[in-house]
PDB file of N, CA, C and O in Angstrom:
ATOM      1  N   UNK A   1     119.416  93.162  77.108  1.00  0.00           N
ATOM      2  CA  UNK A   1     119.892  94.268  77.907  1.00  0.00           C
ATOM      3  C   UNK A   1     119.815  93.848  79.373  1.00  0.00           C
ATOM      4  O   UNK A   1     118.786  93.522  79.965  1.00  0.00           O
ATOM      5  N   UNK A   2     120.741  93.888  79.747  1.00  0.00           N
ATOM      6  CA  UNK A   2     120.674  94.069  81.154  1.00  0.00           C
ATOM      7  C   UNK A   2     120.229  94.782  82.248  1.00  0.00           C
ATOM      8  O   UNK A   2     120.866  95.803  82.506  1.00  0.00           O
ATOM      9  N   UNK A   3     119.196  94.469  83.029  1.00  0.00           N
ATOM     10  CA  UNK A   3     118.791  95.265  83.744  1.00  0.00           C
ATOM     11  C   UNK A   3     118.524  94.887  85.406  1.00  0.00           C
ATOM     12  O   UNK A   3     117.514  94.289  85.780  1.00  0.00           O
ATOM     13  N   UNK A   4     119.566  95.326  86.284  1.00  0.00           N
ATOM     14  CA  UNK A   4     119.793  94.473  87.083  1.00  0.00           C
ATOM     15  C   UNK A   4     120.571  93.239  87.354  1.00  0.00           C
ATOM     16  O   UNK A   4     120.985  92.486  86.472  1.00  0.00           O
ATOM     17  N   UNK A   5     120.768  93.058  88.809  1.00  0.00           N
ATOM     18  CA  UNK A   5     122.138  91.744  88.862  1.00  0.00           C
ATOM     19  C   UNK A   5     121.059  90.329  88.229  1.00  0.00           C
ATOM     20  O   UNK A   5     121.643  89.443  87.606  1.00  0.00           O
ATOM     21  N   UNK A   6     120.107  90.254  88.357  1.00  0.00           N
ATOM     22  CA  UNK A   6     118.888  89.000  88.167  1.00  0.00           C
ATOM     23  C   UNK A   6     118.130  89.507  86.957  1.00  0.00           C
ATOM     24  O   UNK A   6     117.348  88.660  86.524  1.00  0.00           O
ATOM     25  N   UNK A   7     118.135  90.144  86.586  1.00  0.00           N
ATOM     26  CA  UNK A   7     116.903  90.656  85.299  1.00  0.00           C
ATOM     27  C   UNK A   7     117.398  90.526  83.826  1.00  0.00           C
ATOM     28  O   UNK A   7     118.487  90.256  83.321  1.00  0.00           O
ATOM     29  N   UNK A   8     116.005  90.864  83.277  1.00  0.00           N
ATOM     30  CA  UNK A   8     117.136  91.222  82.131  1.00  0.00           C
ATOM     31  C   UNK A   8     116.083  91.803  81.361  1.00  0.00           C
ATOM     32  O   UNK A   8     115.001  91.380  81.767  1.00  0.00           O
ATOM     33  N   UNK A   9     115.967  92.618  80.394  1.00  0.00           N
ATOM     34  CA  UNK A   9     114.416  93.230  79.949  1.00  0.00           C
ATOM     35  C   UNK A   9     114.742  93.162  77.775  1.00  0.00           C
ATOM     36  O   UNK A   9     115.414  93.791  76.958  1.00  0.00           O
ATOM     37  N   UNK A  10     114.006  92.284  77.766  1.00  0.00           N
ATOM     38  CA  UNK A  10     114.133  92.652  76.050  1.00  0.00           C
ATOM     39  C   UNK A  10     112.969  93.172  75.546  1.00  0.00           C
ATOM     40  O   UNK A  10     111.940  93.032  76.207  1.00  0.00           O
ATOM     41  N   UNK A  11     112.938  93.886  74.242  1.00  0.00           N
ATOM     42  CA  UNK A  11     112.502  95.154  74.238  1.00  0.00           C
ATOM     43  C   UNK A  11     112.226  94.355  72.612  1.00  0.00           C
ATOM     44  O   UNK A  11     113.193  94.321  71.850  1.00  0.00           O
ATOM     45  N   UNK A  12     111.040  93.807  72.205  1.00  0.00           N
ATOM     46  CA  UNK A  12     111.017  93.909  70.599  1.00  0.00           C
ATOM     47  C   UNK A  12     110.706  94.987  69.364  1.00  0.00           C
ATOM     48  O   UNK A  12     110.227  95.895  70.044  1.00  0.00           O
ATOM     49  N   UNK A  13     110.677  95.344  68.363  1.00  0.00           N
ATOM     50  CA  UNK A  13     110.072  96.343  67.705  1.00  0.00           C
ATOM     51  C   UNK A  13     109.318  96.023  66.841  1.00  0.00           C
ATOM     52  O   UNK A  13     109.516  95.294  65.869  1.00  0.00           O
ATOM     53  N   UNK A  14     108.187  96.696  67.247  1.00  0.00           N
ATOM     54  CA  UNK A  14     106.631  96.467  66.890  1.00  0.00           C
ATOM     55  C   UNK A  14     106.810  95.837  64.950  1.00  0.00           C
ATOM     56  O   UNK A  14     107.315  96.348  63.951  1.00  0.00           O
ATOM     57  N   UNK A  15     106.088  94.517  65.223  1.00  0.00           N
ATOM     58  CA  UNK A  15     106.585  93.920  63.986  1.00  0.00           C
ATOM     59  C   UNK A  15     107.444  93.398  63.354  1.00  0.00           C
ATOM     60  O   UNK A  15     107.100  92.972  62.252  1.00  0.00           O
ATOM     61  N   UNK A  16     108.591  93.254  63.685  1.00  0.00           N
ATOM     62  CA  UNK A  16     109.922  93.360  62.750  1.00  0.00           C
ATOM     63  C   UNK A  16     110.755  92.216  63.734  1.00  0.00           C
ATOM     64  O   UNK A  16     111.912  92.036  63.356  1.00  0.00           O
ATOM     65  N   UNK A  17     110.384  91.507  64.804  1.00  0.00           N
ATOM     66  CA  UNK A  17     110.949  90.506  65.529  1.00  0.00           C
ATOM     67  C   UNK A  17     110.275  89.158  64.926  1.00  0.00           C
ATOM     68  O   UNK A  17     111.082  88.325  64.515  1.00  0.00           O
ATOM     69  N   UNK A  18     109.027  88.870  64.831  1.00  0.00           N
ATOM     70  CA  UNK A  18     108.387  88.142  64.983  1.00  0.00           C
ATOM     71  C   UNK A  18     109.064  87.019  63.445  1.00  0.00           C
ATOM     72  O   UNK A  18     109.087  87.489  62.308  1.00  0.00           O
ATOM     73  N   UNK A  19     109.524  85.628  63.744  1.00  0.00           N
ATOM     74  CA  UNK A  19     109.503  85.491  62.713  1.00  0.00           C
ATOM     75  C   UNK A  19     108.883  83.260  63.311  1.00  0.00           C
ATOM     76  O   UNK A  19     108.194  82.854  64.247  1.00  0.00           O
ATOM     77  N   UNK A  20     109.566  82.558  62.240  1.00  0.00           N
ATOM     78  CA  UNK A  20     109.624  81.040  62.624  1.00  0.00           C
ATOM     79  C   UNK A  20     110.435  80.750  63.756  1.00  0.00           C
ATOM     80  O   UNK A  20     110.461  79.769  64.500  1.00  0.00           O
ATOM     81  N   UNK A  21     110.923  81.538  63.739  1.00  0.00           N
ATOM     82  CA  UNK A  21     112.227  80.839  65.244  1.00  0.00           C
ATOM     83  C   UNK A  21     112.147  81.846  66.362  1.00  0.00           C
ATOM     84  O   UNK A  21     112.470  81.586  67.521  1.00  0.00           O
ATOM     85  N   UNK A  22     111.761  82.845  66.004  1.00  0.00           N
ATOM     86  CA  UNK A  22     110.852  83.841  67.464  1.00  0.00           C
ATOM     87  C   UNK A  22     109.725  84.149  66.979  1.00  0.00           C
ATOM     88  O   UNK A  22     109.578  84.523  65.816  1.00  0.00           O
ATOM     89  N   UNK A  23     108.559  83.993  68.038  1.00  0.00           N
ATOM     90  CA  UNK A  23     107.302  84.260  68.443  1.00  0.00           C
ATOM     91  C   UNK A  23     107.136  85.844  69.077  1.00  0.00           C
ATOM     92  O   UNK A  23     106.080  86.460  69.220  1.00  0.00           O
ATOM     93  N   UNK A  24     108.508  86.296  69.405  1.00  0.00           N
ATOM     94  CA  UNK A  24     108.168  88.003  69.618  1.00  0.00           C
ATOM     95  C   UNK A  24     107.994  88.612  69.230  1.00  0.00           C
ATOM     96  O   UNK A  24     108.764  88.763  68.282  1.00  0.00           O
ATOM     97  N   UNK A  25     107.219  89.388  69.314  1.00  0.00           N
ATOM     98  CA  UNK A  25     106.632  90.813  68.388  1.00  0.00           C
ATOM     99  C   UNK A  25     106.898  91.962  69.505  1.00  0.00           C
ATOM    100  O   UNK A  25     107.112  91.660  70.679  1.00  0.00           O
ATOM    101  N   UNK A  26     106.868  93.233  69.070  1.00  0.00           N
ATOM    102  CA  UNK A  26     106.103  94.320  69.727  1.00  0.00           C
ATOM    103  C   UNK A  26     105.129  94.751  69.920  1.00  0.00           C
ATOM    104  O   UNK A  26     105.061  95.807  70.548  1.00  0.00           O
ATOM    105  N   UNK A  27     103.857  94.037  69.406  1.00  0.00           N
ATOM    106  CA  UNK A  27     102.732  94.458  69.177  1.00  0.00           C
ATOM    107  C   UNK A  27     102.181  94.686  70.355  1.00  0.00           C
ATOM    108  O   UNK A  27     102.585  94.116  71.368  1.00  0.00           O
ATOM    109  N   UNK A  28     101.072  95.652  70.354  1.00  0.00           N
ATOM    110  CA  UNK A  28     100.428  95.997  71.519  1.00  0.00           C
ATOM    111  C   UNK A  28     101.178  96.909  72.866  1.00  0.00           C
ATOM    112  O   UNK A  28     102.391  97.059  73.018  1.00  0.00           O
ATOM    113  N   UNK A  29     100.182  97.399  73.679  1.00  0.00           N
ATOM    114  CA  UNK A  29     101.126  98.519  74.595  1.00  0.00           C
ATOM    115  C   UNK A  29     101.147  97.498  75.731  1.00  0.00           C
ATOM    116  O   UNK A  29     100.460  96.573  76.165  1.00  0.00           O
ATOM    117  N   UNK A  30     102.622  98.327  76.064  1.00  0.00           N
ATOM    118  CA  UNK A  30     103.268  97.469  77.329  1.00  0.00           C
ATOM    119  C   UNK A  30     103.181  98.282  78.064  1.00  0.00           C
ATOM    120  O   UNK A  30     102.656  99.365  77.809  1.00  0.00           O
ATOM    121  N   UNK A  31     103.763  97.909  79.354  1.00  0.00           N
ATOM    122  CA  UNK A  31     103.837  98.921  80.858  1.00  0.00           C
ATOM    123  C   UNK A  31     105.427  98.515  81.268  1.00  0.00           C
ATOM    124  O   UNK A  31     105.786  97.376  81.567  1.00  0.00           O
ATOM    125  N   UNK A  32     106.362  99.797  81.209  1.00  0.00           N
ATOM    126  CA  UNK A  32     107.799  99.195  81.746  1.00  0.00           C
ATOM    127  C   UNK A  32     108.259  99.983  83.362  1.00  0.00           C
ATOM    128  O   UNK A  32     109.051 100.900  83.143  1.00  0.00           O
ATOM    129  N   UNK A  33     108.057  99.881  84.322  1.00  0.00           N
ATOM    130  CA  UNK A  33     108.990 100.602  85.241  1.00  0.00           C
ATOM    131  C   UNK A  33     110.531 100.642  85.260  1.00  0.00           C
ATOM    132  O   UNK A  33     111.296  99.677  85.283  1.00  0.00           O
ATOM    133  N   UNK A  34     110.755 101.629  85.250  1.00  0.00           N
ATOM    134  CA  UNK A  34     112.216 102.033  85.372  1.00  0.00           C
ATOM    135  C   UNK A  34     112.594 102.726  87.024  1.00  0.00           C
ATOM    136  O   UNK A  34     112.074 103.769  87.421  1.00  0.00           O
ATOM    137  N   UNK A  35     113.347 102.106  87.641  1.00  0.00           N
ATOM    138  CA  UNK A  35     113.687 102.445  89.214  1.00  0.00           C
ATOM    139  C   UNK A  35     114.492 103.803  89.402  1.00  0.00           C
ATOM    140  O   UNK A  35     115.150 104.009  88.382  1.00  0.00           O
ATOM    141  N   UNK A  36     114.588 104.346  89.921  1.00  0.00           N
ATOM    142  CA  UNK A  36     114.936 106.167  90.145  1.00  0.00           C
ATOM    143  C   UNK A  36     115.348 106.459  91.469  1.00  0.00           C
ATOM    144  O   UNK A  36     114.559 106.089  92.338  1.00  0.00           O
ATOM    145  N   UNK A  37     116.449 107.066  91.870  1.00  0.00           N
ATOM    146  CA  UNK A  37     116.570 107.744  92.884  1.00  0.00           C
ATOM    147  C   UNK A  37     115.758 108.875  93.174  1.00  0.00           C
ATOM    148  O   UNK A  37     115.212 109.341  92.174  1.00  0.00           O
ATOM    149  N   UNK A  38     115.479 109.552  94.428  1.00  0.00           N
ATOM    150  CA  UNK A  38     114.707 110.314  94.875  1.00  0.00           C
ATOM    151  C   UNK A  38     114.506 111.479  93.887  1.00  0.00           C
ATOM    152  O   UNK A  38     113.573 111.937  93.227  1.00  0.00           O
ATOM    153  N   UNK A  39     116.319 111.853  94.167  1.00  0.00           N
ATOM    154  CA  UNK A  39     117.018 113.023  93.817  1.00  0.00           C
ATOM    155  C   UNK A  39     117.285 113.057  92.152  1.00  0.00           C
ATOM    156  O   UNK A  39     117.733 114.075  91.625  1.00  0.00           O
ATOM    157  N   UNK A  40     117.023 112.058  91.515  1.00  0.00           N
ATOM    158  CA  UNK A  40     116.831 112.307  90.115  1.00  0.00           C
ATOM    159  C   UNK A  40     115.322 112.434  89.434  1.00  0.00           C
ATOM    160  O   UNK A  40     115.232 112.540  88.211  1.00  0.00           O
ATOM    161  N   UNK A  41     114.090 112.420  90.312  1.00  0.00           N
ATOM    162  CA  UNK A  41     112.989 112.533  89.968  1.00  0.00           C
ATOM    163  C   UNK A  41     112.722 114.337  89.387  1.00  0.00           C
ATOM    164  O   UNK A  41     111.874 114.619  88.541  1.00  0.00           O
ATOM    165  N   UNK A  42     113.319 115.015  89.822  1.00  0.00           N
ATOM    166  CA  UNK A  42     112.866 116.696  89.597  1.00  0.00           C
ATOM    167  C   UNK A  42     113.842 116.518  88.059  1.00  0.00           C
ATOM    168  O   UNK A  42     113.207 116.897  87.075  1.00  0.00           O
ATOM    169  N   UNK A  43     114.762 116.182  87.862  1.00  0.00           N
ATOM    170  CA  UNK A  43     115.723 115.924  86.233  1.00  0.00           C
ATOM    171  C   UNK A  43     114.870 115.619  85.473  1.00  0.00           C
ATOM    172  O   UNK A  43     114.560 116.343  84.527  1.00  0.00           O
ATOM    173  N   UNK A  44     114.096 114.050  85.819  1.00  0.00           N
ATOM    174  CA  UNK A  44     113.776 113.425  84.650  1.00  0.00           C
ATOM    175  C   UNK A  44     111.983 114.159  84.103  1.00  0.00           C
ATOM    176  O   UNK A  44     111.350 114.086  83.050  1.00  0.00           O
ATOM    177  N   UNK A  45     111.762 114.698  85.196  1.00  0.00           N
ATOM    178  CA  UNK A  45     110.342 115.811  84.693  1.00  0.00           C
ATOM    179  C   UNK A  45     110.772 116.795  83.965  1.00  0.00           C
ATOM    180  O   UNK A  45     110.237 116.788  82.856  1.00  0.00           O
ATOM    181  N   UNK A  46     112.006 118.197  84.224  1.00  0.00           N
ATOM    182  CA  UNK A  46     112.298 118.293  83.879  1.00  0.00           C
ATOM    183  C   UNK A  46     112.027 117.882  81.972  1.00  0.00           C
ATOM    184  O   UNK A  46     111.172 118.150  81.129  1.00  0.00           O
ATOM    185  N   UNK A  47     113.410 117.052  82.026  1.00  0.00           N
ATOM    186  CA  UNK A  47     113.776 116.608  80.636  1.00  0.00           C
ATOM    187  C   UNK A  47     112.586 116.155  80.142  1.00  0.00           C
ATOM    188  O   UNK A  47     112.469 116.408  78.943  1.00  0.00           O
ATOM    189  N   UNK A  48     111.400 115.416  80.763  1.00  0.00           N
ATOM    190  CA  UNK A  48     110.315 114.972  79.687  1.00  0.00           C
ATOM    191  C   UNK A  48     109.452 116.315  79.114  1.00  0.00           C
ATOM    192  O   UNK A  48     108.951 116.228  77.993  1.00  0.00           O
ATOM    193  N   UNK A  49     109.269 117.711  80.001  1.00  0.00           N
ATOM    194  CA  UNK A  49     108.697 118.574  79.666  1.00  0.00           C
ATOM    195  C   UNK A  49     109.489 119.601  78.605  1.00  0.00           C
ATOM    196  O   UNK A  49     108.995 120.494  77.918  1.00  0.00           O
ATOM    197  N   UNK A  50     110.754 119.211  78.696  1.00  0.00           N
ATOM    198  CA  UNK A  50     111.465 120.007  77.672  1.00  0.00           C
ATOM    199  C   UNK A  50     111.441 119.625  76.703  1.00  0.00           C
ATOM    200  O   UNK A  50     111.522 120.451  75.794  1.00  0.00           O
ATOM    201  N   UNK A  51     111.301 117.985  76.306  1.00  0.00           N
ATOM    202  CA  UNK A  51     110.993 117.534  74.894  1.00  0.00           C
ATOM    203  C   UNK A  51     109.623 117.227  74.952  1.00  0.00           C
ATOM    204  O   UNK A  51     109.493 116.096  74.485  1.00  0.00           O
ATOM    205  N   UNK A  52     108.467 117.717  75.323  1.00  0.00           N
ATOM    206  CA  UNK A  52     107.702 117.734  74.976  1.00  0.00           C
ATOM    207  C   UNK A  52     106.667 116.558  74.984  1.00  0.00           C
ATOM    208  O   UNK A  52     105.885 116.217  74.096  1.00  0.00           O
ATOM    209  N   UNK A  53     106.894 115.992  76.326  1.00  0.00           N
ATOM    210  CA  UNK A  53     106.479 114.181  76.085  1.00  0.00           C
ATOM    211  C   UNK A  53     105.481 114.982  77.762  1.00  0.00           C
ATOM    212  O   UNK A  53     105.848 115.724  78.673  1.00  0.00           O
ATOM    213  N   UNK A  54     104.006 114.222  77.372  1.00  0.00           N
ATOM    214  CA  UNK A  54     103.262 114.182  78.079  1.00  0.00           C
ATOM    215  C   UNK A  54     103.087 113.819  79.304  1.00  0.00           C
ATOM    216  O   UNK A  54     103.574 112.689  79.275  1.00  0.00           O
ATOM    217  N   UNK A  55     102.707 113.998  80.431  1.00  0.00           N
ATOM    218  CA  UNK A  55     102.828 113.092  81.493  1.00  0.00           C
ATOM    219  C   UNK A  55     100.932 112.597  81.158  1.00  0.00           C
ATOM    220  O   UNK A  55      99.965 113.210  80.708  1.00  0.00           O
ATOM    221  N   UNK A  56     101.176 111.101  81.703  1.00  0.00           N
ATOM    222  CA  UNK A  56      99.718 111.147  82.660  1.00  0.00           C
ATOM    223  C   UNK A  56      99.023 110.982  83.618  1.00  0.00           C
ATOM    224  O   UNK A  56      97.804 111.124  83.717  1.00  0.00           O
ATOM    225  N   UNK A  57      99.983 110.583  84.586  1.00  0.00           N
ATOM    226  CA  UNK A  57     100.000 110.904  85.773  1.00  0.00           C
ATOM    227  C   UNK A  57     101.168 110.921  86.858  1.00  0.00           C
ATOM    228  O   UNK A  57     102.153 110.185  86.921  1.00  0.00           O
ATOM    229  N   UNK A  58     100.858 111.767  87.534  1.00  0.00           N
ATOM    230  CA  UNK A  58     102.092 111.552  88.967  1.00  0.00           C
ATOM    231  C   UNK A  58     101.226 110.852  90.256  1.00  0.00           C
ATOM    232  O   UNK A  58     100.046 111.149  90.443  1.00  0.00           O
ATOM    233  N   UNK A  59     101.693 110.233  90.810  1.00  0.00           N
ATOM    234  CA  UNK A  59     100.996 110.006  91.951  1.00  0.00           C
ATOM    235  C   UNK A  59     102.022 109.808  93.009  1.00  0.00           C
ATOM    236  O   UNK A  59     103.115 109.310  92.741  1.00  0.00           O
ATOM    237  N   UNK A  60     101.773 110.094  93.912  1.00  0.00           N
ATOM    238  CA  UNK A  60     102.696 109.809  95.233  1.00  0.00           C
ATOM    239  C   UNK A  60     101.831 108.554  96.069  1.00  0.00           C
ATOM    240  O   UNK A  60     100.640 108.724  96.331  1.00  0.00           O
ATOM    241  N   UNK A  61     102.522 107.331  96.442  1.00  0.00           N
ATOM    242  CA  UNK A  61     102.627 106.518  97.179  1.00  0.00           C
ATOM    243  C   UNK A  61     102.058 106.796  98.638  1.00  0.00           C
ATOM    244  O   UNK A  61     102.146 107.871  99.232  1.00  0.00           O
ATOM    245  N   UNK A  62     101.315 105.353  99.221  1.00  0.00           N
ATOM    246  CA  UNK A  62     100.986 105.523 100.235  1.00  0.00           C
ATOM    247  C   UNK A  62     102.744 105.262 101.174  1.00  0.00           C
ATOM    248  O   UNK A  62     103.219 106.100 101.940  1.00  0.00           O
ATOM    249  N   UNK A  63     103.325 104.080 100.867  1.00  0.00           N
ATOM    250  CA  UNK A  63     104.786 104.239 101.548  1.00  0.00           C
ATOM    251  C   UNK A  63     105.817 105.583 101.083  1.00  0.00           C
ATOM    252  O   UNK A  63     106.934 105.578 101.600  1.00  0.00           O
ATOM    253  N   UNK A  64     105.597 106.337 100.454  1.00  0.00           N
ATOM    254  CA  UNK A  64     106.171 107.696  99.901  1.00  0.00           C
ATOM    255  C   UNK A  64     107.016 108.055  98.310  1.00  0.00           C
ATOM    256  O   UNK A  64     107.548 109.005  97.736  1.00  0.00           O
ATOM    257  N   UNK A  65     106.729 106.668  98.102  1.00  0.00           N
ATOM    258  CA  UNK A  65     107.119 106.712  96.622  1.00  0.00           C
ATOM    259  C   UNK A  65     106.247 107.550  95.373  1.00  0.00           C
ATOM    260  O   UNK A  65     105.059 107.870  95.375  1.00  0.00           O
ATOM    261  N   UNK A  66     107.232 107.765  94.378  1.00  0.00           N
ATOM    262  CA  UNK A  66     106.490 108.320  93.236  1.00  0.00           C
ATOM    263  C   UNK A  66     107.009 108.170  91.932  1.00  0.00           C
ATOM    264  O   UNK A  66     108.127 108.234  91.421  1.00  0.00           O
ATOM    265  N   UNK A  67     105.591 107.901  91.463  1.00  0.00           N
ATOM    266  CA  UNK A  67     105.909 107.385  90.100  1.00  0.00           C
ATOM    267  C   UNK A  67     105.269 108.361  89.128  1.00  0.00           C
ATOM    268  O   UNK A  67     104.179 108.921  89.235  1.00  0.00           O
ATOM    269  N   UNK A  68     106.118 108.443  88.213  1.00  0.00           N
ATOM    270  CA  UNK A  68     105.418 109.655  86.656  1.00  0.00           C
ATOM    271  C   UNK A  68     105.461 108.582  85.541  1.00  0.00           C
ATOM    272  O   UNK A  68     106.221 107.676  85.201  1.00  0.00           O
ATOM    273  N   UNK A  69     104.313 109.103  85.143  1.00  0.00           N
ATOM    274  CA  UNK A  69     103.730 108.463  83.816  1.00  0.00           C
ATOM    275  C   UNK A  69     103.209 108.742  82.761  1.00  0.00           C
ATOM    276  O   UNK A  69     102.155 109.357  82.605  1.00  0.00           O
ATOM    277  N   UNK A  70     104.271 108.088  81.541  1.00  0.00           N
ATOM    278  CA  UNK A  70     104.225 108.623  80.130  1.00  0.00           C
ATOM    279  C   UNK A  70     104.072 107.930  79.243  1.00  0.00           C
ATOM    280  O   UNK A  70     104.289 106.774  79.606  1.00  0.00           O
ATOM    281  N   UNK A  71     103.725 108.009  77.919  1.00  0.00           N
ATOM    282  CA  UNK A  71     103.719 107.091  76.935  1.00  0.00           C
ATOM    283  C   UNK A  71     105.093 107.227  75.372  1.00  0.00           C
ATOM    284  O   UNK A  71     105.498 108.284  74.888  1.00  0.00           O
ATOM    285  N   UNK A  72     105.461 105.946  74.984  1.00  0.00           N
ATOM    286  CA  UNK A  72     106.198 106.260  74.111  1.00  0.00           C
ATOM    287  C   UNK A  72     106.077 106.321  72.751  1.00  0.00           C
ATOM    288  O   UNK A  72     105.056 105.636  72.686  1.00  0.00           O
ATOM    289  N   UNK A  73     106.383 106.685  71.267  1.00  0.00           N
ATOM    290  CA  UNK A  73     105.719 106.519  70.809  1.00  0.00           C
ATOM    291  C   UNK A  73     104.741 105.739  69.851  1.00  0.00           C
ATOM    292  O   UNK A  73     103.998 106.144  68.957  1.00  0.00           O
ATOM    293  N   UNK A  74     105.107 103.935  70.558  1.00  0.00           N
ATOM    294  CA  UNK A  74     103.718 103.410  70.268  1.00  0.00           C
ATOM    295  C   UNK A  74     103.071 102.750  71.094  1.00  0.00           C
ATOM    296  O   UNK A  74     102.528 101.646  71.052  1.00  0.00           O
ATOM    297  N   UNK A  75     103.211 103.793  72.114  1.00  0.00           N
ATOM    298  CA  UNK A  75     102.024 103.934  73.335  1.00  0.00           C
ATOM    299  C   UNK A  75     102.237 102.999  73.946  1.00  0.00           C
ATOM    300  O   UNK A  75     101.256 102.256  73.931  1.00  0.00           O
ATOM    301  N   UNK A  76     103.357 102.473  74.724  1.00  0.00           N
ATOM    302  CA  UNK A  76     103.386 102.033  75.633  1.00  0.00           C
ATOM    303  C   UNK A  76     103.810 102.512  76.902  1.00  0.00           C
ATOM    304  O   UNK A  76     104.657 103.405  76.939  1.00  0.00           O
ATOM    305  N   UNK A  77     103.263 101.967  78.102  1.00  0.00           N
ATOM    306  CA  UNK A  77     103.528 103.021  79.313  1.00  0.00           C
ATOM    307  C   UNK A  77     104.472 102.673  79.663  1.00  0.00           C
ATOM    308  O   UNK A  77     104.808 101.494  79.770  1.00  0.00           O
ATOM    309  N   UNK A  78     105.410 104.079  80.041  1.00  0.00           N
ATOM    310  CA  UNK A  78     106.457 103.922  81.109  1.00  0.00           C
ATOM    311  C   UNK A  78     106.538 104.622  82.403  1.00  0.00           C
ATOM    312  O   UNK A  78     106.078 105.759  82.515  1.00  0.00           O
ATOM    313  N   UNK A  79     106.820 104.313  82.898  1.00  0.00           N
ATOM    314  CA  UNK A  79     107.138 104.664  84.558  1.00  0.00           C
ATOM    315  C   UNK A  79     108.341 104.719  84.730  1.00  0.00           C
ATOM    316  O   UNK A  79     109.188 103.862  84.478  1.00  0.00           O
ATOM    317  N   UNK A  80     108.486 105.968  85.269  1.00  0.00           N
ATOM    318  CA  UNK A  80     110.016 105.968  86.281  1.00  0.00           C
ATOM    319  C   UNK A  80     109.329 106.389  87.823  1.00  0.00           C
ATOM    320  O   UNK A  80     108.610 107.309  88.212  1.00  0.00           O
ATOM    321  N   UNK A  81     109.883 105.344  88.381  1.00  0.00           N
ATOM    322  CA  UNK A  81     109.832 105.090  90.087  1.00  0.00           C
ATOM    323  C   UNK A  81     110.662 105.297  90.703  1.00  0.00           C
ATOM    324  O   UNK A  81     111.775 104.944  90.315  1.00  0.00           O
ATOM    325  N   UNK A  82     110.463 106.157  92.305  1.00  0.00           N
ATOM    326  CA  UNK A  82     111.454 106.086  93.208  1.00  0.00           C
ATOM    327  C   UNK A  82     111.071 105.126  94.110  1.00  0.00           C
ATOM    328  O   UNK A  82     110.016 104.493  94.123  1.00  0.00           O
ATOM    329  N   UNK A  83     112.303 105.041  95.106  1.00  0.00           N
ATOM    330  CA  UNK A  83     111.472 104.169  96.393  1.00  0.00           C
ATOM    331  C   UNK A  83     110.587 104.250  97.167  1.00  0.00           C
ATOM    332  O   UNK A  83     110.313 105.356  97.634  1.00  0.00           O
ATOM    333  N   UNK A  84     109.998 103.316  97.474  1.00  0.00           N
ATOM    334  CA  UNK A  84     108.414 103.950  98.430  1.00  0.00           C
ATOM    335  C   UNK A  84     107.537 103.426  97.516  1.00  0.00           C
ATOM    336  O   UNK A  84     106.430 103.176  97.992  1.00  0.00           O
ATOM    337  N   UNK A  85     107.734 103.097  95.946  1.00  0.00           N
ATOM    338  CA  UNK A  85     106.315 102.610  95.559  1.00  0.00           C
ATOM    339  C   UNK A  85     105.838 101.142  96.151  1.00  0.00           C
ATOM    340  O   UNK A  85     104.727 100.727  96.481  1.00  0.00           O
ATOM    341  N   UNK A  86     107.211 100.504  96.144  1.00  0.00           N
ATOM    342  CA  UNK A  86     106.099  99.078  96.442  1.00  0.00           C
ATOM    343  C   UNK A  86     106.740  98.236  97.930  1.00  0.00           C
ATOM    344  O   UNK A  86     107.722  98.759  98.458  1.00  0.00           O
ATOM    345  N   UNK A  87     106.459  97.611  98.238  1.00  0.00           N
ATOM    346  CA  UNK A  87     107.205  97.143  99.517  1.00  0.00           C
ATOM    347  C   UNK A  87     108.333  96.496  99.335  1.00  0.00           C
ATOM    348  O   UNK A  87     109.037  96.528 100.344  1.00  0.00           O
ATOM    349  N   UNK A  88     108.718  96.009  98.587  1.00  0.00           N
ATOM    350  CA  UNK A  88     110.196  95.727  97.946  1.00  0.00           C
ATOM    351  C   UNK A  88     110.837  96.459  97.501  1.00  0.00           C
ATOM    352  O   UNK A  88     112.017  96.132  97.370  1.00  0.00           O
ATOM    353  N   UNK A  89     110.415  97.811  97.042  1.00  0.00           N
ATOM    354  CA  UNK A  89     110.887  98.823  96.595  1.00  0.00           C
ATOM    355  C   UNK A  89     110.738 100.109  97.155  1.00  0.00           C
ATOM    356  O   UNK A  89     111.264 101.082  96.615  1.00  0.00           O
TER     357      UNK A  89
END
């Protein structure tokens, strides 16, 4: 999947990758940030509280960013970020 002009993010499923010719698994919890405009941060709370998906934390940034944080369900963390969390970002 593409993610970004330079990136690229692959995503295995827990168990079911891993074989002789890949070494990937899903096993274990990951941490993914996902990048966000300002103005789509009040949507995507929103939508996580309407289906029912936990937050565990919000925090606001010392440069003014903010990130919400949830788990999926085999517990790995995700983040959606606006700008302001990191100095590149």
């Amino acid at each position: 999947m593409q993610a970004g002009s330079r990136q690229v993010l692959l995503i295995f499923k827990k168990g079911r990758s891993r074989s002789i010719l890949s070494p990937h698994d899903g096993e274990g919890e990951r941490h993914l940030a996902f990048a966000i405009t300002c103005s789509e941060l009040a949507g995507w709370e929103a939508w996580l509280a309407e289906n029912g998906i936990a937050l565990e934390e919000k925090r606001t940034w010392d440069l003014g960013g903010h990130s919400v944080y949830f788990r999926d369900p085999d517990r790995h963390l995700l983040e959606i970020a606006t700008p302001g969390v990191w100095s590149i970002y």
